[in-house]
MINU-187082 format. One record per residue (C-alpha): residue in three letters; z, x negated, y. Coordinates in steps of 0.25 Angstrom, whole numbers, plus 5000, padded with zeros to 4 digits. Each point is the difference from the previous one (the first is absolute). Example, Ala and Ser with C-alpha at 12.3 -4.5 7.8 and 13.67 -1.06 7.14 Angstrom:
REM residues 2
Ala503149514982
Ser499849945014
This chain:
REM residues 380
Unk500050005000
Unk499649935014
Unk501050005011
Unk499550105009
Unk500250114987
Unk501349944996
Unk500650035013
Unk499950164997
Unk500050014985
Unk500649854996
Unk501350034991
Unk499950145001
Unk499950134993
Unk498950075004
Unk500750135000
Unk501550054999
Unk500550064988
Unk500850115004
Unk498750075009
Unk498949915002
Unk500449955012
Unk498949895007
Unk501249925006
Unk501249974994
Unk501150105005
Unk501149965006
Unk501250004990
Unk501150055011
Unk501249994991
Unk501149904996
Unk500350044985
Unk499150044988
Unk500450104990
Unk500249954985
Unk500050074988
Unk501149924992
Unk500649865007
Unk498749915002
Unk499350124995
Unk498950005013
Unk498649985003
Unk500149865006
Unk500950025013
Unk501550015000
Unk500349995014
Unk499249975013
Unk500649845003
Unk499849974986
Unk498650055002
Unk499150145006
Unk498750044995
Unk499649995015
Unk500249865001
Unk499749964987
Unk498650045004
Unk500149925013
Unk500549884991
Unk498650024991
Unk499250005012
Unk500649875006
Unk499949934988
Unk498550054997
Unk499649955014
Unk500649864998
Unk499349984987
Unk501550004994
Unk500750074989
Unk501450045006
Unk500250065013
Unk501350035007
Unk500250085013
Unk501249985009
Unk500750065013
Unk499349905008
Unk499449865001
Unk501249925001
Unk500650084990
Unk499049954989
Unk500349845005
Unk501450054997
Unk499650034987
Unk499549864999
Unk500949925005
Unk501150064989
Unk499249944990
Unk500849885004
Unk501449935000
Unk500849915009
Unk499449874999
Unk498750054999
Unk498749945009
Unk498850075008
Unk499149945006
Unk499350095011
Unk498950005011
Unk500549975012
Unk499350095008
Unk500550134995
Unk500450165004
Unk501249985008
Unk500650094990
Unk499849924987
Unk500549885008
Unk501350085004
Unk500350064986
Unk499849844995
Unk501049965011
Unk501050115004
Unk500250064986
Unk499749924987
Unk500249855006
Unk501650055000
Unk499750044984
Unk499649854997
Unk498650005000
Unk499349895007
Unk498750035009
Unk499249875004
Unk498950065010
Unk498749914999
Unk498650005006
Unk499350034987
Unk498549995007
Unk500049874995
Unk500550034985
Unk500649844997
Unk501050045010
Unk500550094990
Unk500149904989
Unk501049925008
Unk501050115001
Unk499950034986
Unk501449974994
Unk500550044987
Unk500850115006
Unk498850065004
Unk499750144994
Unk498850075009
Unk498949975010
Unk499950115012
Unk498550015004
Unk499750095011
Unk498549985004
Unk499350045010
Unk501549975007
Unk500650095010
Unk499749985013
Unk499349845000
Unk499050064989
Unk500249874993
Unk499250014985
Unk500649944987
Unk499349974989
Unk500550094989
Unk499349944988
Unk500449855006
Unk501450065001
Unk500050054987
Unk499649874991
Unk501249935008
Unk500850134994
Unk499649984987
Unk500149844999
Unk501550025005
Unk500250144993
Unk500350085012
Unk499850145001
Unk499050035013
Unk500250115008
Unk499150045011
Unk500150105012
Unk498750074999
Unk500350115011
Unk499049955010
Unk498649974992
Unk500550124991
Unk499250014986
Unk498850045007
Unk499949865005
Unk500649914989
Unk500850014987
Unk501149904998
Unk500150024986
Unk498649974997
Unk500249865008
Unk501349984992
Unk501250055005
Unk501050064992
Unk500750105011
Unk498950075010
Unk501050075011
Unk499750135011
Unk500550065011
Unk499350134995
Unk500550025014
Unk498849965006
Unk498349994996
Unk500450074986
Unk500850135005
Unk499049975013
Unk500450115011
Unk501449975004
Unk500750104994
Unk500949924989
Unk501049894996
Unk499849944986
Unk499849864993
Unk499349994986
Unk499849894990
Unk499149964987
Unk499949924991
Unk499449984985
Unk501049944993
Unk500950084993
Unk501349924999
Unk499949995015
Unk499850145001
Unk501250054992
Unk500949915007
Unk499450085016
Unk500150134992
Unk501549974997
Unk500249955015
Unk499350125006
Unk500850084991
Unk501349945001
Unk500049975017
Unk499450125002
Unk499049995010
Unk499050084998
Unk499150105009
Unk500050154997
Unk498850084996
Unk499450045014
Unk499949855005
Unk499450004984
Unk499050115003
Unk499649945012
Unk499749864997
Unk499350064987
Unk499050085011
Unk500049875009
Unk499349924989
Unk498950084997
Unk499649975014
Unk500149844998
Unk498949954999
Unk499250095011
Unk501149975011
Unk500049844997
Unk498350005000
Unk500450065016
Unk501249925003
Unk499349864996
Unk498650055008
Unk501050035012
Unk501049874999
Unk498749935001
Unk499450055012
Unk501550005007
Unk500049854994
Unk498749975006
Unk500250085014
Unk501549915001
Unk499249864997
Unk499250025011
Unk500950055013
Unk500449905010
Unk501550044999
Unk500149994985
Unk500449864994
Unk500250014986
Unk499550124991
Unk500549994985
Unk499250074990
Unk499549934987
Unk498350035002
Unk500149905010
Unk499249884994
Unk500849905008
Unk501350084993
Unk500949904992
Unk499750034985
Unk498950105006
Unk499249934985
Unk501350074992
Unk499850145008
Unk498650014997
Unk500249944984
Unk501250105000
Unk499950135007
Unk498950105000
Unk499850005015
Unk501149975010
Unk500750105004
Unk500650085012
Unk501149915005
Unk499849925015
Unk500949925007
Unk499949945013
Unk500649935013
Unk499749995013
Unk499649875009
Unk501050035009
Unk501150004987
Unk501050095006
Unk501150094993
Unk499950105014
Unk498549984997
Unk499950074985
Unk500950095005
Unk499250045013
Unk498749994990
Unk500950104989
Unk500350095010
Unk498750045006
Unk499450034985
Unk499450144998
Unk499350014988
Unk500749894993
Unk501750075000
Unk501049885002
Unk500850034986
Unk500549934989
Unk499450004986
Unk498449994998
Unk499050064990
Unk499950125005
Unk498750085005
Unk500549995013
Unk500049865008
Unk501349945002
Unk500349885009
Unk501249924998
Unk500949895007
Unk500549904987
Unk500949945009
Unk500950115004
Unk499750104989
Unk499549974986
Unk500549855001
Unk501250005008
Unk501049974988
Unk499349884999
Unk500749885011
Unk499049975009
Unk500149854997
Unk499450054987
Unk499050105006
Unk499449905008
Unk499949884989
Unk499050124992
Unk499250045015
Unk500750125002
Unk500049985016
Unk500650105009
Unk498550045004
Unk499650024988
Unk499650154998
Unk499850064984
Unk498850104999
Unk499950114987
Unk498550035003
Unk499850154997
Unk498850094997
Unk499750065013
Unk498749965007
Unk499949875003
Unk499450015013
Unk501250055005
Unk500949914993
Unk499249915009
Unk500050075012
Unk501650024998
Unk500449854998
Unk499049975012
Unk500750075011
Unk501449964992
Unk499549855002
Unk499350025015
């Protein structure tokens, strides 16, 4: 089954049992009646597992080319997941330049719990090597990175994995399925904020992961189960009817983040515009050997390379809405600096190019003349 059919029939039943309903229903309940104890048709209670999600689950791991899917209440819950895989003493290796969020759930929570994060440029993959220890348990790849749009070589990343037997994880929220698969390239863990291009209209919170293996997946199944924090059937539901859209919204979003990419490149007060279809983009040769097309994620800054400068440019957006998060039909513009990476120490930020001019742009699929037009008069 190609992709663009996977992402509306992939892992799915093509009607419901109960009344032939096309879509999945949404199972709103929290218990399942049995007949005799464990005498039930497959779900016993909705942490444990709902039919509504489990279709989600199917779906995620369809798409990813995997075997196991997992759906949780939100992006940093299913890192979470991930991270209790783990005990104290235990080594990651990470991209430096991550979502503020994954850097703060390393730091602020599971540092205190004994695991050790080492935070490395990984564009180069023998800088990886050298923090290899023999603590070391997992490699954290998030590529295209968020905001520097940095590119990792997964398959490269995922032969230095193996030699050292390290599970690789990677953080596919911005290249999403349509663009690359992780475990195709070799990794282990492929993670989503389902938050963003999967569900795709701003309207839910959730985290998924895959996998093929099937010890790894028991041992997320139990830690879904047993920590609890899974999304409910309506975010379920949701995210179901967000994927079947997929691969028609990415075609948009990567025609538009080139066009925006392009108009940026050449406007006097623009200096620096990230986006990996840029030839003179660093590892622009891995985008191109390892995504479809490059997607709808641009990030700038301006000559002038002021914080009251991005804010001036924020504030004058019309089409674009200043808002955090991305993937969504609608443009969203973003300041990293004091919004999606402001848990990270600005020493650090700036080491990664996060500068406080520096401005995040989720390119939506409105016309994108007046994207254009928009970020002109923005820009003056």
């Amino acid at each position: 089954m190609k992709f663009n059919t996977k992402t509306i029939h992939g892992g799915q039943h093509n009607t419901d049992p109960a009344y032939g309903s096309v879509m999945p229903p949404i199972y709103q309940t929290s218990t399942y009646s049995q007949t005799t104890p464990g005498g039930h048709k497959g779900f016993e209670y909705s942490r444990s597992g709902n039919p509504t999600r489990k279709a989600l689950e199917d779906a995620l791991a369809s798409i990813e080319n995997g075997e196991f899917g997992l759906a949780f209440g939100s992006g940093l819950a299913a890192i979470d997941a991930v991270l209790k895989l783990f005990k104290p003493g235990d080594e990651i290796i990470s991209t430096n330049d991550l979502y503020g969020g994954s850097y703060r759930l390393f730091t602020k929570i599971f540092e205190d719990f004994g695991l050790k994060f080492h935070f490395v440029a990984m564009q180069d993959t023998s800088k990886i090597e050298a923090a290899i220890t023999d603590k070391t348990k997992l490699i954290w790849v998030e590529t295209p990175t968020n905001p520097m749009m940095n590119i990792i070589d997964i398959e490269a990343v995922s032969k230095v994995a193996k030699a050292h037997n390290l599970l690789l994880a990677v953080d596919n929220t911005f290249a999403t399925p349509y663009l690359q698969q992780p475990l195709d390239l070799g990794a282990d863990i492929v993670m989503h904020s389902v938050t963003k291009y999967l569900g795709g209209h701003s309207d839910l919170v959730m985290g998924g992961l895959v996998v093929r293996d099937k010890e790894l997946a028991d041992k997320l199944y139990f830690i879904q189960n047993a920590s609890g924090a899974v999304c409910g059937p309506q975010d379920s539901f949701l995210a179901l009817r967000g994927i079947k859209t997929l691969h028609v919204r990415l075609q948009r979003h990567c025609e538009n983040g080139k066009a925006v990419a392009h108009f940026l490149k050449s406007h006097p007060k623009v200096d620096k515009v990230y986006w990996p279809g840029f030839e003179d983009h660093p590892n622009h040769d891995v985008a191109k050997k390892q995504m479809k097309d490059f997607g709808g994620m641009v990030s700038f800054t301006t000559k002038n390379d002021s914080l009251q400068g991005a804010v001036e440019v924020v504030e004058k957006l019309k089409v674009f809405t200043l808002a955090e998060s991305l993937g969504g039909v609608e443009s969203l513009a973003g300041h990293p600096a004091s919004m999606t990476h402001a848990s990270i120490p600005k020493e650090e930020r700036q080491k990664t190019g996060i500068k406080d001019s520096l401005i995040r742009l989720s390119v939506g699929i409105e016309d994108a003349e007046d994207l254009l037009e928009d970020l002109k008069q923005a820009l003056g």
